[in-house]
C-alpha positions in Angstrom: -41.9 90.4 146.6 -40.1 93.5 144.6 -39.0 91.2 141.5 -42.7 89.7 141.9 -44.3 93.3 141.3 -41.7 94.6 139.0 -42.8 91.3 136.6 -46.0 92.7 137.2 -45.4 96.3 136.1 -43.1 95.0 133.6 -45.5 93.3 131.4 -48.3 96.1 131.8 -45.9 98.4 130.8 -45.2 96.5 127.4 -49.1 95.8 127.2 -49.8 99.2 127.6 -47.4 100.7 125.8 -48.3 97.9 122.6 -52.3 98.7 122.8 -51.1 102.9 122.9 -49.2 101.7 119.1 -51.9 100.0 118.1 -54.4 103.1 118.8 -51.9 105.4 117.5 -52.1 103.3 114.1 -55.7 103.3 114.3 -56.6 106.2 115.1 -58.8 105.4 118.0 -57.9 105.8 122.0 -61.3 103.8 122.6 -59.4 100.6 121.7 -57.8 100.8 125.4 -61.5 100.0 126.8 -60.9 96.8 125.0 -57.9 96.1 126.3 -58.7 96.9 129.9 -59.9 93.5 130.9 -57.3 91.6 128.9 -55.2 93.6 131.1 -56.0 92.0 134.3 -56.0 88.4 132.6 -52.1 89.1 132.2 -51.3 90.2 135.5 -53.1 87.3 137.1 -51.0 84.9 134.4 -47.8 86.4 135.1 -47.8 86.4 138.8 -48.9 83.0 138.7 -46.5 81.6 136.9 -44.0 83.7 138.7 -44.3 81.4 141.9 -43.7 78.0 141.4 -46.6 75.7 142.4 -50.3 76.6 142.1 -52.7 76.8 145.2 -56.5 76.3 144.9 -57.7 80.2 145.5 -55.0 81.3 143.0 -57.3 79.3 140.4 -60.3 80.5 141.6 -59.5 84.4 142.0 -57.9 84.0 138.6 -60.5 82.2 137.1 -62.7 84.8 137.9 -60.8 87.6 136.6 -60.6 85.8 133.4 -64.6 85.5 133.4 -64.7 88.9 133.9 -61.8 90.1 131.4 -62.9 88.4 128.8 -66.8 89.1 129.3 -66.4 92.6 129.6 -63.4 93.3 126.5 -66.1 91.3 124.0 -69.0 93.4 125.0 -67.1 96.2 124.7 -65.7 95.4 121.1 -68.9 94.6 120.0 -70.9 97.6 120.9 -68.2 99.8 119.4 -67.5 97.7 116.6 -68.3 100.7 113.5 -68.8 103.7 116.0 -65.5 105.7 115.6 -63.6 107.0 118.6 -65.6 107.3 122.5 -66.8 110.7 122.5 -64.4 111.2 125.6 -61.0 110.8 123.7 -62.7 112.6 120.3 -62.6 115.3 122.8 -59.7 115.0 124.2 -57.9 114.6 120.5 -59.4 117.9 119.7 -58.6 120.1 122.9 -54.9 118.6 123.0 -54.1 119.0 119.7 -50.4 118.5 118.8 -49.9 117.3 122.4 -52.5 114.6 121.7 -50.0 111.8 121.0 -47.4 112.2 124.1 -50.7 113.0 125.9 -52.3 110.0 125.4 -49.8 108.0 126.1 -49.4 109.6 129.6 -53.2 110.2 130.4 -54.9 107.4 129.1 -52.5 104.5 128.2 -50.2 104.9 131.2 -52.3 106.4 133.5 -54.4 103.1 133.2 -52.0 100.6 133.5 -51.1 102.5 136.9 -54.3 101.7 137.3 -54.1 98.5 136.3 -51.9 97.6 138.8 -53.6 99.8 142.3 -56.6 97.9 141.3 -54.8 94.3 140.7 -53.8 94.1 144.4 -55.5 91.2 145.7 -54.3 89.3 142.7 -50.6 89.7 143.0 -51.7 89.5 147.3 -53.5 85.9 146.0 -50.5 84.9 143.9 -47.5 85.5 146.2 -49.4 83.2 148.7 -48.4 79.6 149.2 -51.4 79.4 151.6 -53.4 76.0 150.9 -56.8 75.3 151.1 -60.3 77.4 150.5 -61.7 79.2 153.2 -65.6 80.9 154.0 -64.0 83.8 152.7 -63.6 82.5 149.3 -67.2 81.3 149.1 -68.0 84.9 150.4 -65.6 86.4 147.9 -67.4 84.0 144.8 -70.5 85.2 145.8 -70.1 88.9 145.6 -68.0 88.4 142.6 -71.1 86.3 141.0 -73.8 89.3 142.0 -71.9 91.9 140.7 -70.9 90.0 137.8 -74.3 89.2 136.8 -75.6 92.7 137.5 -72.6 94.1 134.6 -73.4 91.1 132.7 -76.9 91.5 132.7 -76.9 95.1 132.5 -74.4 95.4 129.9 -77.1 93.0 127.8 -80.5 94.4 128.5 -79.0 97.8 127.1 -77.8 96.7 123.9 -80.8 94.3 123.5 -82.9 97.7 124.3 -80.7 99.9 122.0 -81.0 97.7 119.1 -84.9 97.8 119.0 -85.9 100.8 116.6 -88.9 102.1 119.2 -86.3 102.6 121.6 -84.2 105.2 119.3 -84.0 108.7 121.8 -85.4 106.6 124.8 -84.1 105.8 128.4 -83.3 102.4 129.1 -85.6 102.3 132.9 -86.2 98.9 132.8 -84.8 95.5 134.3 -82.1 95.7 136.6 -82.0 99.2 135.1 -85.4 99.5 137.6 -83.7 99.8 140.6 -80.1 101.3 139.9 -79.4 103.5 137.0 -75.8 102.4 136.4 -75.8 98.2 137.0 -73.2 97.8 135.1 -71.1 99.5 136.9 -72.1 98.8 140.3 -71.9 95.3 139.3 -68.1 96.3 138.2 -67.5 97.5 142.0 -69.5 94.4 143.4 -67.0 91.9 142.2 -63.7 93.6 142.7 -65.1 93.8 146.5 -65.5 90.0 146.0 -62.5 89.9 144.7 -60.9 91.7 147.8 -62.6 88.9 150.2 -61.2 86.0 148.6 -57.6 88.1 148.8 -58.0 88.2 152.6 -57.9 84.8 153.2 -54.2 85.4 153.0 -51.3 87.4 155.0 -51.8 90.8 154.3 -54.8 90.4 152.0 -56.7 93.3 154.2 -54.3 95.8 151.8 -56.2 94.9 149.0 -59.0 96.7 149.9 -57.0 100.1 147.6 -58.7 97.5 144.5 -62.3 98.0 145.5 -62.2 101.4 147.0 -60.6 102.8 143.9 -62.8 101.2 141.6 -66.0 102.7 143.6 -64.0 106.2 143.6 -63.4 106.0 139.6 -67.1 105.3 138.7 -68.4 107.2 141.2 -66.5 110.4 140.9 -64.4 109.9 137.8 -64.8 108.3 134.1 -68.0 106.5 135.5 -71.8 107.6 136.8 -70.4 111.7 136.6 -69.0 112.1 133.4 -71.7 109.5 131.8 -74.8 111.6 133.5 -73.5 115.3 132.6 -74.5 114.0 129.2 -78.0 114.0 130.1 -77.8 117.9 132.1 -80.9 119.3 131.4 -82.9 116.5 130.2 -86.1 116.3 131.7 -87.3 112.7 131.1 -83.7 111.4 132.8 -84.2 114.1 136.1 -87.6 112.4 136.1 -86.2 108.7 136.2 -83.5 109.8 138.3 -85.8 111.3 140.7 -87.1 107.9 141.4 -84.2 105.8 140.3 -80.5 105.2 143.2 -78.0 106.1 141.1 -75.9 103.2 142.1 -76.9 100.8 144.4 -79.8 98.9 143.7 -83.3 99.8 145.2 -86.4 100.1 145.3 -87.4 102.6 142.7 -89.5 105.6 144.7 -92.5 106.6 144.5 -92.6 110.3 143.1 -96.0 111.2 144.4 -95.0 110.4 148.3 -92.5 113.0 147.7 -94.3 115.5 145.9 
């Protein structure tokens, strides 16, 4: 199991450390948001081919990760495609200053592939199993992971279809799924790493891939995800007004102001 995970770190570490180069050359940290996804796609491949033989829920959890990786690094190219750096690292580049390179290398680059690898649990859980056979928890896990995939999907794509209409420019996206939760995208992004996680316990030990889940939910809840994006909008009446009405993560029926005024 220790050479298993050490192939594991191995190759995040040399993924990591190849994107940091890349952004260094660039000029632009937001090029690890890209590669965050990817990330996960080669963790799954490596610890699969670690082990020799291939069971049916290794395809299936890594089939979905793939989905997901792939999905999410594309939408994320695309809608920064000509934007310059995430405000969040242009702000970190300035407050760092000559400690920005060694910086970033430690606090975003590394720090993520730690990451990387807390949250990848269940995989390498799924891929150092020889167990055979699909279980209930597996069509649990699927169907999870296919709610909150569609709810990031879907999300993800009803903002940038409302972004790119011109009577939309200084607006707040309040409708679709953004009716009933004001971040789908990323509950959707928690939804399926829980599915994730219940495919994973079909196996010995998978219950200890519930750190991939719970640490996803404690990074956009508390961290780089619903916080830090709504500070942005401090002081801004029309988005107190929506999220007055509006869960702030899981999805719900939106309120009715006047039964609480």
């Amino acid at each position: 199991m220790l050479s298993f995970v050490v192939a594991a770190a191995g190759a995040v570490f040399a993924y990591m450390t190849a994107v940091f180069l890349v952004a260094l050359f660039k000029k632009n940290n937001s090029i690890v948001d890209v590669a965050w996804g990817p990330g996960f796609i080669l963790v799954s491949l490596v610890t699969l081919l670690w082990e020799p033989g291939v069971q049916a829920r290794q395809v299936l959890v890594g089939g979905l990760v793939t989905a997901w990786g792939f999905r999410l690094a594309a939408h994320i190219y695309f809608r920064n495609r000509g934007r310059g750096e995430d405000f969040r690292y242009a702000k970190w580049r300035k407050e760092w200053g000559r400690w920005f390179v060694p910086r970033s290398f430690l606090q975003v680059f590394m720090l993520q592939g730690i990451l990387m690898m807390v949250i990848s649990t269940p995989i390498l859980l799924v891929n150092r199993s020889m167990e055979r056979g699909l279980t209930l928890l597996d069509a649990l896990g699927a169907a999870v992971w296919l709610v909150g995939f569609l709810f990031e999907a879907g999300g993800d794509f009803q903002l940038m279809k409302f972004k790119r209409m011109p009577e939309s420019k200084g607006k707040l996206m309040t409708s679709g799924l953004w009716r009933y939760t004001r971040h789908p995208n990323y509950f959707g992004e928690a939804a399926l790493w829980w599915g994730v996680w219940l495919a994973a316990l079909s196996v010995d030990g998978g219950w200890a891939g519930i750190i991939s889940p719970l640490s996803i939910g404690f990074l956009l809840l508390r961290v780089s995800g619903v916080t830090m994006l709504e500070k942005k909008y401090a002081g801004n009446e029309e988005f107190a007004a929506y999220a007055r009405r509006t869960s702030a993560f899981l999805p719900m029926p939106p309120k009715n102001p006047k039964k609480n005024s």
